[in-house]
C-alpha positions as CSV (number, residue, x, y, z in Angstrom):
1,X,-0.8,-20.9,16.7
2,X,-2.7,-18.0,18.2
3,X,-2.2,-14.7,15.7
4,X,-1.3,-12.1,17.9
5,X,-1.2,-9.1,14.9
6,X,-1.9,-9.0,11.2
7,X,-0.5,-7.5,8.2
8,X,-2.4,-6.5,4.8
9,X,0.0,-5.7,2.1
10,X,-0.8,-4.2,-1.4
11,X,1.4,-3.3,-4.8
12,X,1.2,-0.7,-6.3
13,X,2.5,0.1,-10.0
14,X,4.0,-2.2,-12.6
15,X,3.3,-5.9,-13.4
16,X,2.7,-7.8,-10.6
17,X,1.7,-11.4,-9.9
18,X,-0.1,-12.7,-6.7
19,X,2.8,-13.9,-4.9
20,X,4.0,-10.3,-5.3
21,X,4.8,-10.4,-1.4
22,X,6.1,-13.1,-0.8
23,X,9.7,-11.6,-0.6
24,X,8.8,-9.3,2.0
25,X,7.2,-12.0,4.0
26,X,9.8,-14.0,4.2
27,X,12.1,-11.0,4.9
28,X,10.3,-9.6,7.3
29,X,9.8,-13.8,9.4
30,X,13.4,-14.4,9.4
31,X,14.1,-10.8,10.8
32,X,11.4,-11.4,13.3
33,X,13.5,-14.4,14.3
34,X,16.2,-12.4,15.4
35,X,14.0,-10.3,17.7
36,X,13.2,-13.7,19.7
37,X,9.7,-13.6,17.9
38,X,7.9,-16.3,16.4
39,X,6.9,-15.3,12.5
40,X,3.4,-17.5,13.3
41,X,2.2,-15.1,15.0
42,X,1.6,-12.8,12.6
43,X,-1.4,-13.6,9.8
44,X,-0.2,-12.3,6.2
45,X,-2.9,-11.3,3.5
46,X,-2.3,-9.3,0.5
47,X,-4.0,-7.6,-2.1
48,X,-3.4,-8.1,-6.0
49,X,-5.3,-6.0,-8.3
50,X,-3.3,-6.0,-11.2
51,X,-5.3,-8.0,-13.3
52,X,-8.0,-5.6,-13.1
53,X,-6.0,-3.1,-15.6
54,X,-3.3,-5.6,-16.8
55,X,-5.4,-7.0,-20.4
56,X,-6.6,-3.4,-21.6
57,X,-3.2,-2.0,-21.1
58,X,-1.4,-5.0,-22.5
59,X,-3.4,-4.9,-25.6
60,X,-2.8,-1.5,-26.2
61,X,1.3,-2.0,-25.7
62,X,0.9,-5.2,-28.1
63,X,-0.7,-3.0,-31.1
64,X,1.4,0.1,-30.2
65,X,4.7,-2.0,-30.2
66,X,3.2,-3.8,-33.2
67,X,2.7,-0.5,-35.4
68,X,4.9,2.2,-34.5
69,X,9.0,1.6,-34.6
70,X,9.3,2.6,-30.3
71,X,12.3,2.9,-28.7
72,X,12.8,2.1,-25.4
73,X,9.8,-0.3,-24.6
74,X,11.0,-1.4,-21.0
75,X,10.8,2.6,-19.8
76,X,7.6,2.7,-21.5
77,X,6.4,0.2,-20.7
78,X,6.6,1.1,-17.2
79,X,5.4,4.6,-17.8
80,X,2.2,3.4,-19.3
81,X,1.6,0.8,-16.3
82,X,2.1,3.5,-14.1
83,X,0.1,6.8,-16.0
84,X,-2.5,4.0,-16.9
85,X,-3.2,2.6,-13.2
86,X,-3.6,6.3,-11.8
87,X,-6.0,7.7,-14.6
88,X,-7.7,4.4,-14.6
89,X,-8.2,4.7,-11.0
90,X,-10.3,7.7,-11.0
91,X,-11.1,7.8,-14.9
92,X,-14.9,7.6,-15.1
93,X,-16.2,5.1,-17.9
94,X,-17.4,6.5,-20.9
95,X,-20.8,8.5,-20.9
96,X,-20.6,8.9,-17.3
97,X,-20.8,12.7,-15.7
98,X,-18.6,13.6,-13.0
99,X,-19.8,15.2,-10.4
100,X,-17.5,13.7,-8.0
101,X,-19.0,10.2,-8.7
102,X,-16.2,7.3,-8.3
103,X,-14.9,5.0,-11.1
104,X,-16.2,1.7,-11.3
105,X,-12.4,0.7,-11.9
106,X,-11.9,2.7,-7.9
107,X,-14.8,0.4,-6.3
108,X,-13.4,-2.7,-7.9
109,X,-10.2,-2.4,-6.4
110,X,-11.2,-1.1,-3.2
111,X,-13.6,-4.4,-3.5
112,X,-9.9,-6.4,-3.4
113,X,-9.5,-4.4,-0.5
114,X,-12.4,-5.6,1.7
115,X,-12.1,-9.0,0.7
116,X,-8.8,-9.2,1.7
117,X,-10.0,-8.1,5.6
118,X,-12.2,-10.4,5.5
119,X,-9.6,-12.9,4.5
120,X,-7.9,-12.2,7.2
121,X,-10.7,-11.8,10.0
122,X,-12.8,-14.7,9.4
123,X,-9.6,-17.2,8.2
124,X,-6.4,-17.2,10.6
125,X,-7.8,-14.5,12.8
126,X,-11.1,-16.6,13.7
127,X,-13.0,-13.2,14.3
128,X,-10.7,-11.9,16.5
129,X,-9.7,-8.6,16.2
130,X,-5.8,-8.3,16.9
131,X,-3.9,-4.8,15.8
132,X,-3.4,-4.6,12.3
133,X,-0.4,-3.0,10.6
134,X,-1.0,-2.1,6.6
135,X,1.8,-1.8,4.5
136,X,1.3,-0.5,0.6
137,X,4.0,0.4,-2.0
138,X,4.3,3.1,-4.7
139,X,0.4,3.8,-5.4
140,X,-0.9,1.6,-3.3
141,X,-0.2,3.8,-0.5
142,X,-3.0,6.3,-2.0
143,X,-5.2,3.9,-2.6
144,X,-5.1,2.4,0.7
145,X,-5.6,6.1,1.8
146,X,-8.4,6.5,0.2
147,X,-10.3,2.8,1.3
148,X,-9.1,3.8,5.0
149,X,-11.1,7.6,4.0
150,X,-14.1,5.7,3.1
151,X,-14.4,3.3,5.8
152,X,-14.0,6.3,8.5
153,X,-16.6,8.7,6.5
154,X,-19.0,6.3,5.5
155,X,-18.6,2.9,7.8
156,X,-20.5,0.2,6.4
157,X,-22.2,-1.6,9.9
158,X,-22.1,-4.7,8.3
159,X,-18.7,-5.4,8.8
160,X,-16.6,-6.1,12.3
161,X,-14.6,-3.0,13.8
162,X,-11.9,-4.8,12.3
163,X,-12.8,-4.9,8.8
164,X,-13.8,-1.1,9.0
165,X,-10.0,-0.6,9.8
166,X,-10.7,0.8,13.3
167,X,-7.9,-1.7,14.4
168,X,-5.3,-0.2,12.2
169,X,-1.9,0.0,14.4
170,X,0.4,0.9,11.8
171,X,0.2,2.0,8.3
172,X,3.9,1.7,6.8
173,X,4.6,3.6,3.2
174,X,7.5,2.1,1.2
175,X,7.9,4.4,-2.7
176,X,5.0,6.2,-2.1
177,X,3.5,8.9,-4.0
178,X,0.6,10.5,-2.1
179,X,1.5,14.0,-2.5
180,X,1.2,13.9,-6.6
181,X,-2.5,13.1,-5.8
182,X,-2.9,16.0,-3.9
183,X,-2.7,19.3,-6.2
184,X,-5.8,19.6,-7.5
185,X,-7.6,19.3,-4.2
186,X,-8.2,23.0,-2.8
187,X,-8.3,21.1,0.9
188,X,-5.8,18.3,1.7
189,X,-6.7,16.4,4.3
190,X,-5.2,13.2,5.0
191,X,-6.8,10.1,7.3
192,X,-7.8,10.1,10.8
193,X,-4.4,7.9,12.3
194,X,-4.7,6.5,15.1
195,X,-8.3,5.7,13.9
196,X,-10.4,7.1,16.5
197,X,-11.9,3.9,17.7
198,X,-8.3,2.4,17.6
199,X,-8.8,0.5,21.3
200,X,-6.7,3.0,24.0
201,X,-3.7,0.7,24.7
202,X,-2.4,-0.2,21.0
203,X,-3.0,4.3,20.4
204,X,0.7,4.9,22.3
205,X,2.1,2.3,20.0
206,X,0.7,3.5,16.6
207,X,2.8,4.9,13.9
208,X,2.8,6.0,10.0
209,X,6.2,5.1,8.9
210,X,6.8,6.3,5.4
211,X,9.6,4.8,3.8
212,X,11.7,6.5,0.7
213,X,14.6,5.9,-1.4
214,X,16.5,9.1,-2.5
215,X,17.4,7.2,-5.6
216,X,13.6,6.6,-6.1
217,X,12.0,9.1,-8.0
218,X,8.3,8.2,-7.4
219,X,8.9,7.9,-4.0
220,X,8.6,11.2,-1.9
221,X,8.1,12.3,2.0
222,X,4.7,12.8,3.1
223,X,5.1,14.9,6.0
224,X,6.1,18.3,3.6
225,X,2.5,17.8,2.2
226,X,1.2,20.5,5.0
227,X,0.8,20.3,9.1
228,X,-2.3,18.3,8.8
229,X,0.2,15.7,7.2
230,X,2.8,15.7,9.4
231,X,0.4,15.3,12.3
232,X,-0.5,12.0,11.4
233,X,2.8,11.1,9.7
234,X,5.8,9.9,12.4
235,X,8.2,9.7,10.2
236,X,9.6,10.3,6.1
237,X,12.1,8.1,7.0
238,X,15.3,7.9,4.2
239,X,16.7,4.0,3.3
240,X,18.5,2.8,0.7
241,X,17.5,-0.8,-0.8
242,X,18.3,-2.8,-3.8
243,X,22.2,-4.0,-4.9
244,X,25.3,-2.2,-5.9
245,X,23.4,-2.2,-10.1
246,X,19.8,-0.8,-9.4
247,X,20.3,0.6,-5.5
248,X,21.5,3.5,-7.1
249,X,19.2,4.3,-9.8
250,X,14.9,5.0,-10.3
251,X,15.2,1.0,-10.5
252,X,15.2,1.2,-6.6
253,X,11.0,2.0,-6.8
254,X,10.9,-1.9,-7.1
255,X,13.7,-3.3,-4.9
256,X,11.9,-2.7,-1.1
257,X,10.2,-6.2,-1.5
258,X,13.8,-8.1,-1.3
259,X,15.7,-5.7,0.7
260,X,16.9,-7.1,4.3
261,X,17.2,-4.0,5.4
262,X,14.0,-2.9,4.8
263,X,12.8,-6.5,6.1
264,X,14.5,-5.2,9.5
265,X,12.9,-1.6,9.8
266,X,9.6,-4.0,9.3
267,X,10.3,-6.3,11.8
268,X,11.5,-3.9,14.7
269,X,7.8,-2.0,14.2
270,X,6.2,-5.1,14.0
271,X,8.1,-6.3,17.4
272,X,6.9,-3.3,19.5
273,X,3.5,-4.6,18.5
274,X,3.8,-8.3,19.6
């Protein structure tokens, strides 16, 4: 069949494997369903970059746990998985200056990135550009911010106006943490959404949805950031997800891949599109 819209899903922080989305998929088809849409019309691709970071850290949590009498490991666990993939992002490697000069650990994930979109474009898509709705999680919202910052400042001509993101239709935000990556910057200043070059009749139909938790403590609204935020920002939009156990604790960062309600705010965006 035809795609008639794409999606590009990334994780963000904690162990993940590479069918990490595959709940949400499958969520977010049936609920389609409902609407009186057919789910093969959308082309999936996600983006796993776990491994990238996962043997360093595990080594280190294997002699840690080994040496030292730790309580809690779970939490810590979790902790270092989440400290570790944010200072690894940007942490330059060792005898490096700064100077502003990106981590080699920034351009291998944003590598994932690009090869994803090209996944998409040249596979199911059969270079043809359809709108394309990005969805990221905890910290992958930032660093799905931060590939879409590139590709608008610096645009690499090799690749299709889709691959360069001008396509991008909706950017949903589920546990994000954007703002803790902004207080050290003197001038925040989010992306340019609706992409410029975003073709004139999908522009009307483009949103940022950012999705939070109250029981989620990494997850916070974006739009507070300042006005240049909530310009580009629709909506901080509040939803609980997980069951009766972990819906009501920090546990909820993780349960937005199996809710159904979730799956349904997905769908009904993804249905104005189609």
């Amino acid at each position: 069949m035809t795609k008639e819209l794409a999606c590009l899903v990334i994780h963000g922080i904690g162990r993940q494997e590479p069918d990490f989305a595959n709940d949400l998929i499958t969520g977010v088809s049936r609920q389609l369903q409902t609407f009186g849409r057919d789910p093969e019309a959308v082309a999936w691709q996600s983006v796993y970059w776990d491994d990238i970071l996962r043997s360093a850290q595990d080594a280190y949590l294997q002699a840690a746990y080994a040496e030292a009498d730790l309580n809690a490991h779970g939490l810590r666990t979790l902790l270092l998985n989440a400290l570790g993939d944010a200072a690894s992002y940007r942490q330059l490697p060792s005898g490096r200056s700064r100077g502003g000069e990106e981590t080699l650990t920034y351009w291998r994930i944003h590598e994932r990135v690009k090869d994803a979109l090209g996944t998409l474009y040249h596979g199911p898509l059969q270079d043809r550009p359809v709108p394309l709705v990005a969805l990221a999680h905890s910290f992958g919202g930032h660093i799905l911010s931060n590939y879409i910052w590139d590709r608008q400042q610096r645009p690499d001509k090799r690749l299709s106006s889709f691959e360069r993101m001008n396509w991008l239709s909706g950017f949903i935000t589920f546990g994000c943490n954007i703002p803790l990556f902004t207080f050290a910057c003197t001038e925040v200043v989010p992306i340019r959404f609706p992409p410029p070059r975003l073709p004139a009749r999908l522009k009307p139909k483009a949103r940022w949805l950012n999705f939070f938790d109250p029981d989620d403590v990494l997850a916070w609204p974006l739009r507070p950031i300042n006005g240049a935020y909530a310009d580009v920002v629709d909506s901080d939009e509040r939803i609980h997800v997980g069951g009766p156990v972990t819906g009501w604790t920090p546990a909820s960062h993780f349960a937005y891949w199996s809710d159904k309600r979730f799956a349904k705010r997905i769908a009904k965006f993804l249905d104005s599109l189609l």
